[in-house]
N, C-alpha and C positions, 0 to 999 in steps of 0.2 A: 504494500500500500504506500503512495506515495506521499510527501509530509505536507502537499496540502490536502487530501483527503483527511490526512489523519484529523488538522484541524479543525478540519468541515464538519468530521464525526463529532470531535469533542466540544466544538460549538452545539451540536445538539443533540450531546448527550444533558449540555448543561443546561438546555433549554426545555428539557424534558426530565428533568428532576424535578421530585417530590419530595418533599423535604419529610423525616420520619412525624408518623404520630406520637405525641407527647402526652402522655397521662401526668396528672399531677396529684392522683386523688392517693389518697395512704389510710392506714386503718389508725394512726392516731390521734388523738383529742386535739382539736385545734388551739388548745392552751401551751400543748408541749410544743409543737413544730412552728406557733408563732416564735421571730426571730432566732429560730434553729440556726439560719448559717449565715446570721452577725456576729460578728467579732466585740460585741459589746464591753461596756461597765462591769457586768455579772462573771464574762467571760476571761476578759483582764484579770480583774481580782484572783480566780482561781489561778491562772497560769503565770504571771509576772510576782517577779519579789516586791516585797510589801512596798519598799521606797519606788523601784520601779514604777508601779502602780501611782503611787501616790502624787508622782513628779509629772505621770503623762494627767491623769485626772485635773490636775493642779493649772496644765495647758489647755485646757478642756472647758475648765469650769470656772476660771479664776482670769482665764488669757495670760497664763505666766509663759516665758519665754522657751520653746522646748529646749531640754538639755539633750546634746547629742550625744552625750555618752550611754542614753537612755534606748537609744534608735537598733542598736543591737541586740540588746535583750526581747526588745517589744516585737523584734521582726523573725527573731530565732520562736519567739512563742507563734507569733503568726501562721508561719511557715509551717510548724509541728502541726497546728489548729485547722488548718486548707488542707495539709497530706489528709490529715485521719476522714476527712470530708470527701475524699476523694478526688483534690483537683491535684492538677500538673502544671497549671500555668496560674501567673498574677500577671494582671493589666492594672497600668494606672490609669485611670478614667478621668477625663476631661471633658470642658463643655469649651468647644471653640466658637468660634465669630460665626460657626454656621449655621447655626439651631438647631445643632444636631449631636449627639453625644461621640466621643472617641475613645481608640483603646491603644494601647501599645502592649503588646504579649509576650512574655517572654514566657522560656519554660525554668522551671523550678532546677532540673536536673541539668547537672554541666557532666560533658565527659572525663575522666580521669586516666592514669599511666596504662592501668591496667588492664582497659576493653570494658569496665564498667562506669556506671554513673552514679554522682553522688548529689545528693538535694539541698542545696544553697540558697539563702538569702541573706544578705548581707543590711547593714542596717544603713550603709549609703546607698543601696538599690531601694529599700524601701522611702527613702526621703527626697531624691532623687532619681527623676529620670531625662531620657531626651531623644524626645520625636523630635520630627524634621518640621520647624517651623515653618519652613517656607513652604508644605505644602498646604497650609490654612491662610485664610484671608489676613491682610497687612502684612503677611510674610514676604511678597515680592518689593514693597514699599522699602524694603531696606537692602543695605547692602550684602552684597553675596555672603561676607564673612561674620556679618550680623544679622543671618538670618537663621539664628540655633533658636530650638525653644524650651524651654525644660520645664518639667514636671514637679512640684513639689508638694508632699503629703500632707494634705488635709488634716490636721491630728480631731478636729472637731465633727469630723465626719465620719462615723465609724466601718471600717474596712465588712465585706461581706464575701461569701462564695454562689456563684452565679451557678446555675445547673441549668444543663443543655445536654443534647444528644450527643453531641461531641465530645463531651467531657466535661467537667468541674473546673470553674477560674475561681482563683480570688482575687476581687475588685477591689483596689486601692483607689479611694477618694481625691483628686489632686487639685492643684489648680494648674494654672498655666499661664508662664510669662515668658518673653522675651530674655537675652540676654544682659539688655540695660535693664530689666526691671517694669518693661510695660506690659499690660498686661494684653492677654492674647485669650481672652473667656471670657464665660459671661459672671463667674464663679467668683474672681479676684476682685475685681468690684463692690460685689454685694458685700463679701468679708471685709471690705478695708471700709465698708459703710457701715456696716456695723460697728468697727472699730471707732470710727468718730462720733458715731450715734453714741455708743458708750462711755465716750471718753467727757464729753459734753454733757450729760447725762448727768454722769458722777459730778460734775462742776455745778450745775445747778442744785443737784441734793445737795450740796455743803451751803451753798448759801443760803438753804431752809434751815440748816440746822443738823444735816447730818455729815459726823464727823469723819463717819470709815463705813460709807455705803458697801456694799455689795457688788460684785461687777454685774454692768447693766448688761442685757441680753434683749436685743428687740428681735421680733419675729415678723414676719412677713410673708403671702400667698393668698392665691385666691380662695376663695368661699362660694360656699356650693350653697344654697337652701332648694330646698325642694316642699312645693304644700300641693297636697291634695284636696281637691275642692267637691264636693259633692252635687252629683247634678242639677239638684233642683236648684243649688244655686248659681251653676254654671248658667244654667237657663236662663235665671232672673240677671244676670250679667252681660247687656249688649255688648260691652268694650269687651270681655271674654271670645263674647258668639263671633264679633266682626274679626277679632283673631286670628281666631282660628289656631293658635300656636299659642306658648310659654309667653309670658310679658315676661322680660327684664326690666328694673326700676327698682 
C-alpha cells in the first residue's frame, strides 16, 4: 500500500471513530465517592507531615507566601495519591486567552539504566511548568525569545484525578504567565483581584476598629435561580403567555 493510501485510510479511520461508552454509575453511596479523586484538606492532612501541612494550609487560607522547600514533600504525597488512583500522567491545567481550557501531559514514569521505569515527581515539576506560549493568543505579539510561557501551581486550587477511557490524569491547577510576568489567562487576573480586593478590605476593617482582621476572601460567579410556577397562574400571567420562554430580570 502506498503512503498516500495509507493516509487516506487513516484519515478515515479517524473519521469513523466512536469514541468508547463510558458508564459512571458505581454501587456506592454518593457520600463516599463525593470528592473521591480530590487531592483535598482531609487528604493533605492524612499524607503530609504535620508542618508540611500546616505551611501549605497556611498559603491557602491565610495567603502566606508558599515555602519551596514544602513543594517536595506535597508533590512526592501527590504522586503516591494519583498512582494508587490509577493515573500515569499529570497535566497542568490552564485557562488561556481562548475560552477554552489547556493541558500539558507528561507521564509520571521516566526510563532508567536498566530497561525499567521508575515514577517521578519532583517538586519543581509540580510548581512549574512550560508550554509553548506562542502557540496561545498574545504569544506572537512578542519577540521570538520572549515568547516562553510557564505554568505555575495554583496552591488554592486543589489538585484532582480526571478519569477517562484512556486512562487516569492528575490535574494540577495552574495559572499562566509570560516570561516578564504578564499574564496569559483568564485565571491570573481574577487571583491578583482578589488579592487587592483583600488587601483593601483589611484597610478599611482597621479603620472601623479592627485591629488583626482575618484574610478577606471574596467570591464571585454566576447564579442560577430557577421557580416553578403553577398553571393556573401561568395563565392568569399575559407577560408569561406572550413569552413564551424563561424571563430573565
Amino acid at each position: 500500500m502506498s503512503g498516500n493510501a495509507v493516509r487516506l485510510q487513516a484519515i478515515k479511520d479517524v473519521e469513523a471513530y466512536v469514541p468508547p461508552v463510558v458508564s459512571f454509575t458505581t454501587d456506592e453511596a454518593p457520600g463516599e465517592v463525593f470528592g473521591a479523586n480530590v487531592f483535598n484538606k482531609v487528604v493533605m492532612q492524612k499524607r503530609l507531615p504535620k508542618q508540611i501541612y500546616k505551611s501549605v494550609i497556611a498559603t491557602i487560607e491565610q495567603g502566606a507566601p508558599l515555602d519551596p522547600m514544602v513543594a517536595d514533600a506535597v508533590a512526592s504525597a501527590m504522586k503516591d495519591w494519583a498512582l494508587e488512583k490509577g493515573a500515569t500522567h499529570y497535566a497542568h491545567v490552564f485557562y488561556p486567552l481562548t475560552g477554552l481550557t489547556a493541558e500539558k501531559h507528561d507521564s509520571f514514569f521516566e526510563p532508567v539504566g536498566d530497561g525499567s521505569a521508575m515514577a517521578e515527581f519532583a517538586g519543581k515539576t509540580l510548581i512549574q511548568g512550560e508550554p509553548d506560549a506562542s502557540s496561545f493568543p498574545n504569544g506572537g505579539l512578542r519577540n521570538t525569545f520572549e515568547a516562553r510561557g510557564y505554568t505555575g501551581w495554583d496552591v488554592t486550587s486543589p489538585a484532582y484525578v480526571l478519569e477517562n477511557p484512556n486512562g487516569n490524569t492528575l490535574c494540577i491547577p495552574t495559572v499562566f504567565v509570560s516570561m516578564t510576568g504578564e499574564a496569559l489567562d483568564h485565571k491570573t487576573p481574577l487571583l491578583r483581584s482578589q488579592q487587592v480586593m483583600g488587601l483593601h478590605a483589611e484597610r478599611i476593617l482597621k479603620l472601623f476598629g479592627h485591629s488583626d482582621p482575618e484574610r478577606i476572601v471574596s467570591f464571585c460567579g454566576p447564579e442560577q435561580e430557577y421557580f416553578l410556577i403553577d398553571r393556573h397562574f401561568f395563565l392568569a400571567r399575559p407577560d408569561l403567555l406572550n413569552a413564551g420562554r424563561t424571563l430573565f430580570g
